[in-house]
C-alpha positions in Angstrom: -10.8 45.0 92.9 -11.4 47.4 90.5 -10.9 47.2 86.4 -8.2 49.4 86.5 -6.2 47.3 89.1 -7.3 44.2 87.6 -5.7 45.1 84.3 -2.4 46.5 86.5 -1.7 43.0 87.4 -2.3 41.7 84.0 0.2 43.9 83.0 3.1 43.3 85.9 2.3 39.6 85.6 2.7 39.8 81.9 6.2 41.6 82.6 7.5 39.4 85.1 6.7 36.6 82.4 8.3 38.1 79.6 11.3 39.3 81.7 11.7 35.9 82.8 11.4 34.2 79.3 14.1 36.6 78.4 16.5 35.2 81.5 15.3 31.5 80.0 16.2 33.1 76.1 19.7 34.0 77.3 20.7 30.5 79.5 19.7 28.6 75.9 21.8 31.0 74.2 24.6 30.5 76.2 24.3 26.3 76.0 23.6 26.6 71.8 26.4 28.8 72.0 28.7 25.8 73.7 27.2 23.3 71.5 28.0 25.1 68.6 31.3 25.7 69.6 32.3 21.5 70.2 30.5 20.7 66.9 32.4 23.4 64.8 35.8 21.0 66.4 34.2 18.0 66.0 35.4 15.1 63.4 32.6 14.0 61.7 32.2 10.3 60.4 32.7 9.9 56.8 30.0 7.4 56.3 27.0 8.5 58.5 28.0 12.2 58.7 27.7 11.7 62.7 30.0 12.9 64.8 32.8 11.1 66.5 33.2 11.6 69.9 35.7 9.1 70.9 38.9 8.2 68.7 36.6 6.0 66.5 38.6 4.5 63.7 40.8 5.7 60.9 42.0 4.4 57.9 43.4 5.4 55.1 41.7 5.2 50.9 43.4 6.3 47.9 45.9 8.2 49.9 43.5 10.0 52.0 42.9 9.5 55.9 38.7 8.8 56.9 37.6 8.9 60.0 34.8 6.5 61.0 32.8 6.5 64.6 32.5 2.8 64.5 34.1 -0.2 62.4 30.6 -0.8 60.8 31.0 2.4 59.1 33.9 1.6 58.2 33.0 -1.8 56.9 30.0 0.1 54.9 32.1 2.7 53.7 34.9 -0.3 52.0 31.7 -1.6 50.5 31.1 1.9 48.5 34.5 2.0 47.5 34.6 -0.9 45.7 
């Protein structure tokens, strides 16, 4: 094989690499893209900041509504308010 073809394939392999990276780039776009989307919906728990992906609990201080992922964040939360 000469040098010249030698570096050819260099080349074309380093192509096919980079044009397939770019294919990989685009599919973890796509799925940041989705996970970005559900977040920005997302209730987040008033204690750890977490966010709630079931109905989690609610309950209401000073006549404002939290939200809570689990009743030990709740029971955490009553503690700060106190």
């Amino acid at each position: 094989m000469k040098k010249d073809d030698f570096e050819e394939d260099l080349e074309d392999d380093y192509h096919e690499k980079v044009e397939e990276d770019l294919e990989d780039d685009d599919e973890l776009e796509e799925g940041f893209m989705k996970g970005y989307e559900k977040e920005s919906n997302a209730i987040k728990c008033a204690h750890c900041k977490g966010l709630i992906e079931d109905e989690g609990v609610e309950e209401e201080f000073a006549g404002f509504n939290y939200k809570f992922c689990c009743s030990e964040c709740l029971k955490e939360f009553e503690k700060r308010q106190k």
